[in-house]
Every structure is written in structure tokens, then in C-alpha cells.
C-alpha positions as CSV (number, residue, x, y, z in Angstrom):
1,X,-4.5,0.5,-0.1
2,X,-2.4,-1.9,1.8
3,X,-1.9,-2.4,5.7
4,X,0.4,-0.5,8.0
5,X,2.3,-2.8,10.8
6,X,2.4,-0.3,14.4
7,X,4.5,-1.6,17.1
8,X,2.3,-0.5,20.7
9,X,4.4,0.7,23.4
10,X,6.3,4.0,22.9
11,X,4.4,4.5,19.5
12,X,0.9,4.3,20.0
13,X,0.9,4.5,23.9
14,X,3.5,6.4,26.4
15,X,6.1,3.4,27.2
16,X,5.9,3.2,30.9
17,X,8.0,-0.2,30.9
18,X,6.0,-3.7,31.2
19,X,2.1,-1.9,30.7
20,X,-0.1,-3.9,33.0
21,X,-2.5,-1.3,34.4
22,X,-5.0,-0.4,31.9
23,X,-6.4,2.5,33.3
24,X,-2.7,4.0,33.6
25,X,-2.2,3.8,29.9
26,X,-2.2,7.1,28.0
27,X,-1.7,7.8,24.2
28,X,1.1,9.5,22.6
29,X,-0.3,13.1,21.3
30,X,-1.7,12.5,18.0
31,X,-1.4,8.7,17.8
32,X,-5.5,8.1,17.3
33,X,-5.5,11.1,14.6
34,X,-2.9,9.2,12.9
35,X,-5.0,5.7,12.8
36,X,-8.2,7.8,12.3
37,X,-6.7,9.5,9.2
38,X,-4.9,5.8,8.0
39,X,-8.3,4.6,8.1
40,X,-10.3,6.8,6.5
41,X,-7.4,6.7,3.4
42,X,-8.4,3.1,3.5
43,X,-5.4,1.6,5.1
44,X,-5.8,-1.7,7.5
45,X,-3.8,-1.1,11.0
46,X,-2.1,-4.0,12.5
47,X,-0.7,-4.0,15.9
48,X,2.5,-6.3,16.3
49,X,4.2,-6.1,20.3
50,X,6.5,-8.0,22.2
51,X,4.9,-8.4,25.5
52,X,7.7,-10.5,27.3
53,X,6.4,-9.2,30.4
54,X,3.8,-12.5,30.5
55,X,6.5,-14.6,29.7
56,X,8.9,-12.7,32.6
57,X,6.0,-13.4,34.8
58,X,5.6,-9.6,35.4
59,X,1.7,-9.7,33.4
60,X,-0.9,-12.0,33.3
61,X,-2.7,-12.7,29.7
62,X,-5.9,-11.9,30.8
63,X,-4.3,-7.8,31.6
64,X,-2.8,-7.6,28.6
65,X,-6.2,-8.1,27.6
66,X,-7.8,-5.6,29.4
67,X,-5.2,-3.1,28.4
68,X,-5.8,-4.1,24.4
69,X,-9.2,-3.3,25.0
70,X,-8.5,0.4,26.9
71,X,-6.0,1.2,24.1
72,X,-9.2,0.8,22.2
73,X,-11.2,2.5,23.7
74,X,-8.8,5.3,23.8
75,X,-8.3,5.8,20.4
76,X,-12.1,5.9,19.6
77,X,-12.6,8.0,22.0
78,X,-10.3,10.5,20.8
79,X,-11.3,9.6,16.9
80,X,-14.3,7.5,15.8
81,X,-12.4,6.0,13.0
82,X,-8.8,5.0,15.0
83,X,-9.7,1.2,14.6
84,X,-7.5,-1.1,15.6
85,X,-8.2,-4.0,12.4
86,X,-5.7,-6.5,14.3
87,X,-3.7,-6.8,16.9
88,X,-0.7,-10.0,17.3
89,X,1.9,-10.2,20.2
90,X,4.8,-12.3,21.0
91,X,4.4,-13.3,24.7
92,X,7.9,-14.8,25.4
93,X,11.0,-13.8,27.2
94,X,13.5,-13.1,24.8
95,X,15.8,-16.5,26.1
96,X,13.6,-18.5,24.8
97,X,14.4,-18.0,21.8
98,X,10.8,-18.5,19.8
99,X,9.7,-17.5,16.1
100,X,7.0,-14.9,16.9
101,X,9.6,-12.5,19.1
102,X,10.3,-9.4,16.6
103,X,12.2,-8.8,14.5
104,X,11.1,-12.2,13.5
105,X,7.9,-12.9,12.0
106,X,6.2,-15.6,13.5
107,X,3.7,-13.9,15.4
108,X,1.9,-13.1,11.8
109,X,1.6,-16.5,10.5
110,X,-1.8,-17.0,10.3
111,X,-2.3,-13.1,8.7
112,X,0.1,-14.1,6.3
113,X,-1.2,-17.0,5.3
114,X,-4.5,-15.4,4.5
115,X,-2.9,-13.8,1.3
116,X,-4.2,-10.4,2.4
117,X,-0.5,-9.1,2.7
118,X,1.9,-7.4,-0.1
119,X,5.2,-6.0,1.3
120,X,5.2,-3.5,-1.4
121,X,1.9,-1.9,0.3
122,X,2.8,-2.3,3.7
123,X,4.5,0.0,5.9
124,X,5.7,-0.6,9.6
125,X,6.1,2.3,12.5
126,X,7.5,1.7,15.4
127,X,10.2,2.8,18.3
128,X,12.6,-0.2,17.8
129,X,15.1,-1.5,15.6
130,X,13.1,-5.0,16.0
131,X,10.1,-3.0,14.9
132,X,12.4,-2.2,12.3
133,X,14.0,-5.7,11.5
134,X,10.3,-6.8,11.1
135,X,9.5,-5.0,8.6
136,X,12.9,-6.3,6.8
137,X,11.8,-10.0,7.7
138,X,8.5,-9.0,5.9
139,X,10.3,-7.7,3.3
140,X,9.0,-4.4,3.7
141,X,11.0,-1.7,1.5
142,X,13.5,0.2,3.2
143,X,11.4,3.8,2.4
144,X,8.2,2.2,4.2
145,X,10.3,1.3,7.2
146,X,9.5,4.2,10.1
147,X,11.1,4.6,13.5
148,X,9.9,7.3,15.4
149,X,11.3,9.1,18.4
150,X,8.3,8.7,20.8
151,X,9.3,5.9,23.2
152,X,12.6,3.8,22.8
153,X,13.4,5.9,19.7
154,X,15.7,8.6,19.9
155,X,18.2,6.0,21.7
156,X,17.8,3.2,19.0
157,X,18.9,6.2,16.5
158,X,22.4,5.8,18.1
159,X,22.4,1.9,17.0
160,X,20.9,2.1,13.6
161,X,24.2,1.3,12.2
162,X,23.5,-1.9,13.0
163,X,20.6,-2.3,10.4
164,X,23.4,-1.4,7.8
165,X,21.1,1.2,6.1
166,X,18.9,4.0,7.4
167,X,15.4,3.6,8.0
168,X,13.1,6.8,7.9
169,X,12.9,8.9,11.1
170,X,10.4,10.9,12.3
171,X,9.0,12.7,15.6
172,X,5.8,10.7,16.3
173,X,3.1,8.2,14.9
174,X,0.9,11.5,13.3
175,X,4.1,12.1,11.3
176,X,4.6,8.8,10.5
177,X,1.0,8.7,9.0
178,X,1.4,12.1,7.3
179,X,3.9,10.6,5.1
180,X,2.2,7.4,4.6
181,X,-0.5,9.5,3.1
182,X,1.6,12.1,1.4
């Protein structure tokens, strides 16, 4: 198959602002059906977040760790196949202006460089234009480019002029991986 790119907060997991708490976190309905079902087609799932809450000084690395590893557990629990294959963040504040910070793609260097990756097999869901802009930096065709409306979504539909085309928009994550698979 190919790999599928999902941005965390507000597509896999309610967006509750900078997620520090692990046992707070909560998935959106149908997000581990969605990865469960990816999975069993044979697609590899890669998480890609901003998490400039460490570099804000508002989380520590150690619980973004511990909430990585509830978000696991979560989506096993809910279906035995939702596996998380890998999982890259960005931990900077936006001023500082690094190369891992979507919508750039730094943060997926060393995946890249593994030759494992094909943009024309890859799709990316997410809540964000940057989620968005990644997949364009990856050079992810326009079709395979999903924003959903779970999270940040339904108000980055009202700046999608920006991207100068329009990405595909759906409800949630389980749509998302409906069409994937269709």
C-alpha cells in the first residue's frame, strides 16, 4: 500500500489546546476504527504534530511521552489493530523559526531518508492547513490531501483560499479512512 501522514490533535484526539494530561485525553468517535481498518488494508500510519507547547514551556518532553503512549493505548483498546507504526513531532515555538515545524518537513528526515516513502502512495489527514501544506512539501497529490472538520477544521475551511486550491473535506478521521480505502 503506501503510508498515510495523521496530524494528532483535533484528528485523532479531541483538541483540548496544549494536551499535557494523559489521562484527560479522549479520542474523536471513530478515529481507532479508522487506523484499525488503514491497517488491516495494509497501510503504514504516521503521526506528524506540532507540539510547541514544550517549546512554549507549557509541557515537559517526558508528558508528551506519557500522553503518546495513552493515545496508544486508547486506540488498541478500542481496536486491536489501530497501531500507531510512527509517530514524529516538531517541539518548537513557532518564532523560532526551525525546519521540522509543519507545513515544513523536517521533522521526517530520517523516514525519508529510509526510501520507504512515495508521495504518490501517501496520503495526509489532518485539521490544519499546515497539516495540509505538509502534505504539499511532501509532494503529496492534491486528491490525497484531507482536512477534516474534527478539531481546528471547520474554521481553517474559511482560509483555504490561501492554499490556492481545494484540498478534500470531510467530517472526521473514519471518513477520511473510508475514502482512502474506497
Amino acid at each position: 500500500m503506501g503510508t498515510v501522514f495523521l496530524d494528532r490533535d483535533g484528528t485523532i484526539n479531541v483538541d483540548t489546546g496544549y494536551v499535557s494530561d494523559a489521562s484527560s485525553l479522549e479520542l474523536i468517535d471513530g478515529a481507532a476504527q479508522a487506523i484499525g481498518d488503514l491497517k488491516r488494508a495494509g497501510w503504514e500510519i504516521v503521526i506528524v504534530s506540532n507540539q510547541s507547547g514544550i517549546g512554549r514551556g507549557l509541557i515537559e518532553p517526558e508528558q508528551l511521552k506519557e500522553v503518546n503512549g495513552k493515545l496508544n493505548q486508547l486506540l488498541l483498546g478500542s481496536d486491536s489493530d489501530a497501531v500507531i507504526d510512527f509517530s514524529f513531532f516538531c517541539p518548537h515555538a513557532p518564532k523560532e523559526q526551525c525546519v521540522c515545524r509543519k507545513p515544513l518537513a523536517g521533522m521526517l528526515g530520517s523516514y525519508l531518508s529510509e526510501g520507504n516513502f512515495s508521495a504518490e502512495n501517501s496520503w495526509i489527514v489532518g485539521d490544519k492547513l499546515s497539516d495540509i501544506g505538509l502534505g504539499a512539501s511532501l509532494g503529496i497529490p492534491e486528491t490525497q490531501r484531507i482536512l477534516v472538520k474534527t478539531g481546528k477544521g471547520v474554521a481553517e475551511i474559511a482560509r483555504i483560499s490561501s492554499l490556492g486550491y481545494e484540498p478534500v473535506i470531510v467530517d472526521s478521521l473514519l471518513e477520511a479512512g473510508e475514502l482512502i480505502l474506497s
